[in-house]
Chimera marker file (.cmm) of the C-alpha trace (Angstrom):
<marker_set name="trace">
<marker id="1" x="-51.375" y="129.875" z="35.623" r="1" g="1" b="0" radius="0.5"/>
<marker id="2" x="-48.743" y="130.365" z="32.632" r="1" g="1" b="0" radius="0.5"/>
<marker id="3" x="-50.134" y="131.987" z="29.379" r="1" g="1" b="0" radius="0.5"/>
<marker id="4" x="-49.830" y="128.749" z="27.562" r="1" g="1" b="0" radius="0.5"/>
<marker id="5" x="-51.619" y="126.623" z="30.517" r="1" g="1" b="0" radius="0.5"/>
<marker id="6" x="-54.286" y="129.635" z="29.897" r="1" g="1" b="0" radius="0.5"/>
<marker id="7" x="-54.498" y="128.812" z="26.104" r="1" g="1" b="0" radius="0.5"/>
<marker id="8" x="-54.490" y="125.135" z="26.665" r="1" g="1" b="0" radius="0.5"/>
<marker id="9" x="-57.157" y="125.455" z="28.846" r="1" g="1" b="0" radius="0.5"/>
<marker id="10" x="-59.464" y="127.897" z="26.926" r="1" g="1" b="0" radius="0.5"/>
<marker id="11" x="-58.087" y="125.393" z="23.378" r="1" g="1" b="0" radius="0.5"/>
<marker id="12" x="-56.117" y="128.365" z="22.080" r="1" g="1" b="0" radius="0.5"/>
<marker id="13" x="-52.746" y="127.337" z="20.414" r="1" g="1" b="0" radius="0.5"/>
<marker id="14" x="-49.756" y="129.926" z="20.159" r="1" g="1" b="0" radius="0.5"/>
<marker id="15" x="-49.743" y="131.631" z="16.512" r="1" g="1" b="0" radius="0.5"/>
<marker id="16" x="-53.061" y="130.176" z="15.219" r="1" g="1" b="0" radius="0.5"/>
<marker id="17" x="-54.117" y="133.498" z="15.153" r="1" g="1" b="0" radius="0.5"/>
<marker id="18" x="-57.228" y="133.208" z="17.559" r="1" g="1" b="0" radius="0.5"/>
<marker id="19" x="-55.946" y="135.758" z="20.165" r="1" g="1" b="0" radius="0.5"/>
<marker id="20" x="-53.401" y="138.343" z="20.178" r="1" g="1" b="0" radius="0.5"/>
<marker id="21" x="-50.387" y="137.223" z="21.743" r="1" g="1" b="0" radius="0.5"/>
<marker id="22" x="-49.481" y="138.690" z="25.287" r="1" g="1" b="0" radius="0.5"/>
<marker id="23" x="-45.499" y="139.063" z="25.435" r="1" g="1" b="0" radius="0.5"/>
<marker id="24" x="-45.006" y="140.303" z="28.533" r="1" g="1" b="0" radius="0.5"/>
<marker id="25" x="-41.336" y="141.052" z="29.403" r="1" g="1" b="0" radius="0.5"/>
<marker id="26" x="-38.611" y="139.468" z="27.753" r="1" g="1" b="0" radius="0.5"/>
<marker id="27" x="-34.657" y="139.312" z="29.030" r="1" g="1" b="0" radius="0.5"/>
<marker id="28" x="-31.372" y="141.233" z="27.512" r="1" g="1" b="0" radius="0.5"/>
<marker id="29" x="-30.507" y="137.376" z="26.280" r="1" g="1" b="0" radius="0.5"/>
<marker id="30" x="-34.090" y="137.197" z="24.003" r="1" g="1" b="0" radius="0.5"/>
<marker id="31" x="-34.060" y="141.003" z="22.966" r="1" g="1" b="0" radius="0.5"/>
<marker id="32" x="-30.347" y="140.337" z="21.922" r="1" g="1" b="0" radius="0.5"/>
<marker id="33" x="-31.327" y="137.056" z="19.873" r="1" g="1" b="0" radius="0.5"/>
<marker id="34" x="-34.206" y="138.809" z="18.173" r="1" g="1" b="0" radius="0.5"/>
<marker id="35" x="-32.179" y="141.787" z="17.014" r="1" g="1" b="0" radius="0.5"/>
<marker id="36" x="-29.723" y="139.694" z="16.019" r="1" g="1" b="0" radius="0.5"/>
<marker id="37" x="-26.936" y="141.384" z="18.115" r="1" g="1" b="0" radius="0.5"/>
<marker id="38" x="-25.211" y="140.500" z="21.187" r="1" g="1" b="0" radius="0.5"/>
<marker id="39" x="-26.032" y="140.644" z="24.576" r="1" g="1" b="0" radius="0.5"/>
<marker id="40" x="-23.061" y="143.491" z="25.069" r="1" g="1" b="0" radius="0.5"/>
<marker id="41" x="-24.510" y="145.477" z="22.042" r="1" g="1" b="0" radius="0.5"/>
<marker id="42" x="-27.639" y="145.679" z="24.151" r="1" g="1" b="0" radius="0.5"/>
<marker id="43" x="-26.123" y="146.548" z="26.937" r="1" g="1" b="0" radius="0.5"/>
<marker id="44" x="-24.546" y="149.650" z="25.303" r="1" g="1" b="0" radius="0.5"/>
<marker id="45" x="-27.746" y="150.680" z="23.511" r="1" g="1" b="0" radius="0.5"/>
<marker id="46" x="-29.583" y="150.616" z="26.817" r="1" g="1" b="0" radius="0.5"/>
<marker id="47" x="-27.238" y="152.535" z="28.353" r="1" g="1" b="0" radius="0.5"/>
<marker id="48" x="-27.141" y="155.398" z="25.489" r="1" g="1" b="0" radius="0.5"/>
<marker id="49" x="-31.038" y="155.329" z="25.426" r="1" g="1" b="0" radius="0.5"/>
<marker id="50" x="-31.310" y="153.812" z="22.181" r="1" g="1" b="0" radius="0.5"/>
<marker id="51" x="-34.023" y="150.838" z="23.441" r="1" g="1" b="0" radius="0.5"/>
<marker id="52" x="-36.107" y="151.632" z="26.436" r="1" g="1" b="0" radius="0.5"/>
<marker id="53" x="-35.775" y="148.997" z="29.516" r="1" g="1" b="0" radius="0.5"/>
<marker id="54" x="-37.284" y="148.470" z="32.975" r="1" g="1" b="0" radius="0.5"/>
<marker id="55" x="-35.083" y="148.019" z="35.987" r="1" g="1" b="0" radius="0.5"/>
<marker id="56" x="-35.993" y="146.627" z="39.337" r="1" g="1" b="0" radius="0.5"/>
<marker id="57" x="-33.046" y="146.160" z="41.719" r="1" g="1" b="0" radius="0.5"/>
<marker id="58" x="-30.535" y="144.500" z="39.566" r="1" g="1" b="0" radius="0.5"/>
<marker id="59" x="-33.263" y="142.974" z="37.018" r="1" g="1" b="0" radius="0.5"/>
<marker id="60" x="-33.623" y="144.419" z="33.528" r="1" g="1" b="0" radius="0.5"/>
<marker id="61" x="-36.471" y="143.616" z="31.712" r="1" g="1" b="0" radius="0.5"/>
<marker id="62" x="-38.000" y="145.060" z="28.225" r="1" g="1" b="0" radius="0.5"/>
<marker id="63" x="-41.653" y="144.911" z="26.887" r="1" g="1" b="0" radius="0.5"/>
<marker id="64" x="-40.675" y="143.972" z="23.289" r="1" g="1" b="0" radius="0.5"/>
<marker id="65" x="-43.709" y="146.271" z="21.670" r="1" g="1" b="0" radius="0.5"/>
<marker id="66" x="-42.159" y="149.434" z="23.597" r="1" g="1" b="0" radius="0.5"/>
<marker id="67" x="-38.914" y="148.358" z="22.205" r="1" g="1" b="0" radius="0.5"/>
<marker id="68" x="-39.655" y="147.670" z="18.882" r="1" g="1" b="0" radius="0.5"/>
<marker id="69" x="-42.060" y="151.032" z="18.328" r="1" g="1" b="0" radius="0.5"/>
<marker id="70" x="-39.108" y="153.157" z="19.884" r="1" g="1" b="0" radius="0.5"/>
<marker id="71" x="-36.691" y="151.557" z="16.864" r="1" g="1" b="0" radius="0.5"/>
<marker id="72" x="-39.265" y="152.351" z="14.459" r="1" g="1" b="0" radius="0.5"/>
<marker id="73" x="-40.163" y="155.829" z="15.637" r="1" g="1" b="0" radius="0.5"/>
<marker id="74" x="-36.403" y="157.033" z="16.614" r="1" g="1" b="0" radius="0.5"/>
<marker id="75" x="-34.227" y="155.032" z="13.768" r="1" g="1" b="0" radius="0.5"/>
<marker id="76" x="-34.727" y="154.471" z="9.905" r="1" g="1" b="0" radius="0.5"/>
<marker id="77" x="-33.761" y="152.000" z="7.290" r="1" g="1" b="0" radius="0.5"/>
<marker id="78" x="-30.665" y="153.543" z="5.164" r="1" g="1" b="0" radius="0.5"/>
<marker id="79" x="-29.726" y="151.956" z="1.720" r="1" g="1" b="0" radius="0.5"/>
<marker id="80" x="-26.575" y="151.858" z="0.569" r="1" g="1" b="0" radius="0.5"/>
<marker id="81" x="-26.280" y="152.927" z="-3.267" r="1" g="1" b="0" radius="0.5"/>
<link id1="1" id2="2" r="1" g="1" b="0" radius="0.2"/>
<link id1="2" id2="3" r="1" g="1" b="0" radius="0.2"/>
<link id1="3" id2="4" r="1" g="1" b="0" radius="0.2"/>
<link id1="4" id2="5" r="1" g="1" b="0" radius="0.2"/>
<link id1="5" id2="6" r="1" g="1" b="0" radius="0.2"/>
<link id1="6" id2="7" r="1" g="1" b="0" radius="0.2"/>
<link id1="7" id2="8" r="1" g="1" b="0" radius="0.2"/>
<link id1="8" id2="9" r="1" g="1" b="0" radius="0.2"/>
<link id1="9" id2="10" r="1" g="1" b="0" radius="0.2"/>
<link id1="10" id2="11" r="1" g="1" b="0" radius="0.2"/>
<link id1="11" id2="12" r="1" g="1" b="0" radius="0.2"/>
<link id1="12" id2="13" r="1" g="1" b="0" radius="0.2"/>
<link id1="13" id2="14" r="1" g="1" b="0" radius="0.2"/>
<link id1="14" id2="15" r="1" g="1" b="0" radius="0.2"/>
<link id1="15" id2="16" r="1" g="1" b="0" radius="0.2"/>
<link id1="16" id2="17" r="1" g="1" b="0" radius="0.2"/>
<link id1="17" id2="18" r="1" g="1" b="0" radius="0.2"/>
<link id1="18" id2="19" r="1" g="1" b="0" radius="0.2"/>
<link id1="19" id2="20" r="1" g="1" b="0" radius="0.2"/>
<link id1="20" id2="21" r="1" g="1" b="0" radius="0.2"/>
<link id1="21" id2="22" r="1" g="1" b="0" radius="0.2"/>
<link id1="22" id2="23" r="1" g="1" b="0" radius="0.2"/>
<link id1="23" id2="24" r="1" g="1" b="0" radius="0.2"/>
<link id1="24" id2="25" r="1" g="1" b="0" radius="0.2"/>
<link id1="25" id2="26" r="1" g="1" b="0" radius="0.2"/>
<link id1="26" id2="27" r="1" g="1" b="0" radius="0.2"/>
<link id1="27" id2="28" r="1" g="1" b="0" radius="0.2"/>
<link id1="28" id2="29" r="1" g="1" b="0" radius="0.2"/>
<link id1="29" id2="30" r="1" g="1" b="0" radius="0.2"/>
<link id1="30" id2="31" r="1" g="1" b="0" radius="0.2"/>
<link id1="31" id2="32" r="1" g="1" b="0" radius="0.2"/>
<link id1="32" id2="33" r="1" g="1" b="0" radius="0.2"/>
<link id1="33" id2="34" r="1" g="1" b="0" radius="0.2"/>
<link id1="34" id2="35" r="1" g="1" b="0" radius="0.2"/>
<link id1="35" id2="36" r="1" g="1" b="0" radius="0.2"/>
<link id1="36" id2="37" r="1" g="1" b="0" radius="0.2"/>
<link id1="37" id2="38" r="1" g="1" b="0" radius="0.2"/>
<link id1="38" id2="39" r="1" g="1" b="0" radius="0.2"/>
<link id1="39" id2="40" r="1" g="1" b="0" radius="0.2"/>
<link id1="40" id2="41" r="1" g="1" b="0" radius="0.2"/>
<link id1="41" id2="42" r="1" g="1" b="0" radius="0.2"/>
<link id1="42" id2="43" r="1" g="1" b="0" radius="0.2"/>
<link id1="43" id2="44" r="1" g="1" b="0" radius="0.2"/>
<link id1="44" id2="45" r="1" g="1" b="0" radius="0.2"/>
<link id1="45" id2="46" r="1" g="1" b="0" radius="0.2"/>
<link id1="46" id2="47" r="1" g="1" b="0" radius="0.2"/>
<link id1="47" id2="48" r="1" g="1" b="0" radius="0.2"/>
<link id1="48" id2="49" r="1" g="1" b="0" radius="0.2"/>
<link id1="49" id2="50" r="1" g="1" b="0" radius="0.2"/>
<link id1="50" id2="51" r="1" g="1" b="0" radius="0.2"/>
<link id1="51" id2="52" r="1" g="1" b="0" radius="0.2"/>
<link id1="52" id2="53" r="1" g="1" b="0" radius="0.2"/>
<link id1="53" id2="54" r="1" g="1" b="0" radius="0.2"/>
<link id1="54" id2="55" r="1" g="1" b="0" radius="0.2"/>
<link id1="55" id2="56" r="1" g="1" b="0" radius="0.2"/>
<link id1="56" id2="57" r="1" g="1" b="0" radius="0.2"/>
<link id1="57" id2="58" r="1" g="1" b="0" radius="0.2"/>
<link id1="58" id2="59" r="1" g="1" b="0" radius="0.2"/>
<link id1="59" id2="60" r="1" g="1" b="0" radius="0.2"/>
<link id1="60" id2="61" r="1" g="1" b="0" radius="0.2"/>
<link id1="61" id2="62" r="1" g="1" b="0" radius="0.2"/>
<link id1="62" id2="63" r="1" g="1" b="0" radius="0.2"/>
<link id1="63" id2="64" r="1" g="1" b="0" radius="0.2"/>
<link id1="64" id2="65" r="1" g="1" b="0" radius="0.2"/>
<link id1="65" id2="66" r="1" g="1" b="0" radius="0.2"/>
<link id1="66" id2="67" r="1" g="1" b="0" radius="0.2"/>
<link id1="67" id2="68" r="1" g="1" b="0" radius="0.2"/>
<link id1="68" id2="69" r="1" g="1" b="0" radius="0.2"/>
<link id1="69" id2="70" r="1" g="1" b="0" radius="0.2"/>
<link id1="70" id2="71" r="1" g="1" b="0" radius="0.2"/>
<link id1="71" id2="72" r="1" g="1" b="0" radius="0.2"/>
<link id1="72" id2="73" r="1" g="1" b="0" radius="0.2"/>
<link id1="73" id2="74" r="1" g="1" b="0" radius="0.2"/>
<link id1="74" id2="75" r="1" g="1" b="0" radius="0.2"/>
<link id1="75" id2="76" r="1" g="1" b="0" radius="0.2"/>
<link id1="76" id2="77" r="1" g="1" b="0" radius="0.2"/>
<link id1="77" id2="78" r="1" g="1" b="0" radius="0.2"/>
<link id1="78" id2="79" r="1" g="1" b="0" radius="0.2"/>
<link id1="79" id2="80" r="1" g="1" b="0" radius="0.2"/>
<link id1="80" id2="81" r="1" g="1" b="0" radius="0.2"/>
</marker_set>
């Protein structure tokens, strides 16, 4: 059963804030799309360790929370003055 079949069946709805939402692993397309880069610029951060991935065979997945605590731990915010 799909985590949305799960929440329709227990009368959750996604976002209403009633349970923490449960991610699981996302593609190189969606982690692209939500950093606002392209699929290629993942591609090279992955492969100079800047976001951390899991690979099975030829699949590459990432668990967004890993992904978005490594940014925030390894990389700041500069401001240009």
């Amino acid at each position: 059963m799909s985590i949305e079949n799960q929440n329709e069946a227990s009368g959750l709805k996604p976002g209403d804030g009633s349970a923490p939402a449960q991610e699981g692993y996302i593609t190189k397309q969606e982690v692209a799309r939500r950093l606002k880069k392209t699929v290629r610029t993942v591609e090279n951060w992955q492969r100079r360790g800047y976001i951390p991935f899991i690979k099975a065979g030829r699949s590459v997945l990432f668990d967004w929370p890993d992904v978005e605590a490594h940014l925030q731990k390894n990389f700041r915010v500069c401001h240009l003055r």
